[in-house]
N, C-alpha and C positions, 0 to 999 in steps of 0.2 A: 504494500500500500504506500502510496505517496504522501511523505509528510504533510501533515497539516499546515507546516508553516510555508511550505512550498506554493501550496492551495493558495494561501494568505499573500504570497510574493507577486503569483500569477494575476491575480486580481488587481491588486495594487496596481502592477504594471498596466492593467487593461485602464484602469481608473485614472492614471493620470498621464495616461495616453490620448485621453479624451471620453473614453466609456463614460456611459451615464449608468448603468447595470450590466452585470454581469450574473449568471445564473450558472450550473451543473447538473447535469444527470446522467445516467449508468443507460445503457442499450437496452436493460428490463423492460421498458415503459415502451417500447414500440413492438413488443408481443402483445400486449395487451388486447381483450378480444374486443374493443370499442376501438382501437386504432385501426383505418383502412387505409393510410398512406404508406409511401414506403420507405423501407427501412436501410438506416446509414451503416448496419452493420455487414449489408451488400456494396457497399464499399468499402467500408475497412471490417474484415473480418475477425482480427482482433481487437474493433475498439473494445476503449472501456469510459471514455467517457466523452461526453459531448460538451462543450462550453460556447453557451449563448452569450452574446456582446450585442447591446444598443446602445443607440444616440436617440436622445429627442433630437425631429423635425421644429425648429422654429416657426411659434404660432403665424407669424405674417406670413407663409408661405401658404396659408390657407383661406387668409383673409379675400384675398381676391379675385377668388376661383368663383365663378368658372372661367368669367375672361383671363385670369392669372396663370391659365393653366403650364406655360412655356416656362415660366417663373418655378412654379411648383413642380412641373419635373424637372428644372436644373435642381432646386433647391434638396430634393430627393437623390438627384442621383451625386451629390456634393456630400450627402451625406454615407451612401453606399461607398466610394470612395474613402472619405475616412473610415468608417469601419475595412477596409479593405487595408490601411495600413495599420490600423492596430489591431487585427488580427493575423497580419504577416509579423511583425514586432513579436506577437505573442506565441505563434509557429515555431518560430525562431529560438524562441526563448524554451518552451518548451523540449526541442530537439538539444538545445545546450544537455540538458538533463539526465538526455541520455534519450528520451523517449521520440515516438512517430507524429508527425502534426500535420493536416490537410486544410484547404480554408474550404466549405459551402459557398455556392453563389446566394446571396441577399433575396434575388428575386428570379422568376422565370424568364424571362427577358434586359437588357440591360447591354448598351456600349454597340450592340449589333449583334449580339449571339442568342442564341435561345439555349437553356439550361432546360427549364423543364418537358418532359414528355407533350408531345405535339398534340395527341389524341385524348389524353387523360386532365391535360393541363398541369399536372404533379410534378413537384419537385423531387428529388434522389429520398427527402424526408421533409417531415413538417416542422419549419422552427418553432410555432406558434402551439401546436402539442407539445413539444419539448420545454416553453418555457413555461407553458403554466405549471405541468409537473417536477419544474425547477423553483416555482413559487414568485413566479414573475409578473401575473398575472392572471384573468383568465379570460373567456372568450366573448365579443359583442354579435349582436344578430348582425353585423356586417363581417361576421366571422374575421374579423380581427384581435390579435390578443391585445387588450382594455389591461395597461399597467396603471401602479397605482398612483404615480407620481407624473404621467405624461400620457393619460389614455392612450389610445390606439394610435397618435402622434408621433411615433418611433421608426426606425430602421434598426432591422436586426443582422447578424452577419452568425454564423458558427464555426465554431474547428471539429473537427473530429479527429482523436486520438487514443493512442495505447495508452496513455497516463490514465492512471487510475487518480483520478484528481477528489477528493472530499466532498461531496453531496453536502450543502446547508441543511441546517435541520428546518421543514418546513410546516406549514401546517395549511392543505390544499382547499383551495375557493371552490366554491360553486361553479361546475364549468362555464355556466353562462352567468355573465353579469348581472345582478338581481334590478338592477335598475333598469336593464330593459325592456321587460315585460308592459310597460308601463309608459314605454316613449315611441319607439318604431319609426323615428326621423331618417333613418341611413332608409328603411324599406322602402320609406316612403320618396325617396327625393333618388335613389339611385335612375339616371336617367336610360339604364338597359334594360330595368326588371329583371335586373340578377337577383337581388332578393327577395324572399318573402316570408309571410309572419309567422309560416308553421318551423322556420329558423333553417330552411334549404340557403343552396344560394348554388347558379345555373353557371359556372365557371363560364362554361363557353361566350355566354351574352355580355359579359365583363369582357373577354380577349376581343370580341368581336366589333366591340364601342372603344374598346382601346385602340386596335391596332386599323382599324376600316373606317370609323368615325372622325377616332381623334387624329391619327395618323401614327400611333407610338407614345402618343404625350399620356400621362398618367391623368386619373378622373380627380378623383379625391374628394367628392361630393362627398359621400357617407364618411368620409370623416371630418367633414368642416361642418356638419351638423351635431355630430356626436358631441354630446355637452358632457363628456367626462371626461375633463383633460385639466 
């Protein structure tokens, strides 16, 4: 097992590298039979642990969407970006140690490449499963992970590695946000009817208003409504 203080260094470095949280979890959580995404242990076949890294998105980045939208995807992918050096920095650091480090892509598309499964819409694994069972959050009916300190306002990045890194001790939210039941703003205002109130949400209609509509530029409607931030 990897020292705890190791744990403690790692963090530290993600934190003032710029991280705004950082989370851990073990490959257990994506056997689970409520998981149907896929699993990063088909990449690294001996991970042992996964380390989630966010930034909050700066609130004016949303202020002026929808016309802002050029705005709000540089502002997004400035953000992908940094997480993409601080979680090289942390690879890095990591491998000093002795151990294996790979970085996840952020998102399914990005820069001109496509990451995720063309037909499925899936990424390699779900960050957003990983961090609420990291205690990072948990889920909005925009099926976004709703953190505590920066609602769904984030960018996230992962590593995946052999470090058997220290799991926090946590104590796990209600998967869906309890304040939602009671708003339904993102159902309401998404302009593809990806969403709806029985808490689906139609992948394809989100790719299809993103990459045919807007042209690639990101929506961010459902979360410039989201009033938990």
């Amino acid at each position: 097992m990897v020292e705890s203080d190791i744990t403690h260094d790692m963090k530290d470095m993600a934190l003032g590298l710029g991280a705004d949280f950082v989370g851990i979890v073990g490959p257990a959580i994506f056997e689970n039979p409520d998981y149907a995404g896929n699993k990063p242990q088909d990449v690294m076949p001996d991970l042992k642990s996964v380390v989630i890294i966010g930034v909050s998105v700066p609130n004016g980045a949303f202020d002026t969407l929808p016309k802002g939208r050029a705005e709000y995807t540089n502002t997004l992918m400035a953000g992908t970006a940094t997480l993409r050096i601080i979680a090289f920095q942390i690879a890095k650091f990591i491998e000093r140690k002795g151990y294996k480090a790979t970085i996840a892509p952020s998102e399914g598309s990005e820069f001109g490449y496509w990451y995720a499964d063309r037909e499925t819409l899936k990424a390699d694994f779900s960050f957003k499963y990983a961090s609420y069972y990291a205690g990072l959050g948990n889920f909005g009916m925009n099926h976004l992970l709703i953190t505590k300190d920066f609602g769904a306002r984030v960018r996230m990045t992962a590593i995946l590695t052999d470090a058997p890194f220290a799991e926090d001790e946590r104590t796990l939210l209600p998967l869906v946000n309890d304040a939602c039941s009671s708003c339904m703003k993102c159902v309401e205002i998404c302009p593809a009817g990806a969403l709806t109130k029985e808490g689906t949400i139609h992948r394809e209609k989100c790719a299809e208003y993103m990459f045919n509509v807007l042209g690639g530029l990101r929506c961010g409607m459902c979360l410039k409504v989201c009033p938990l931030y």
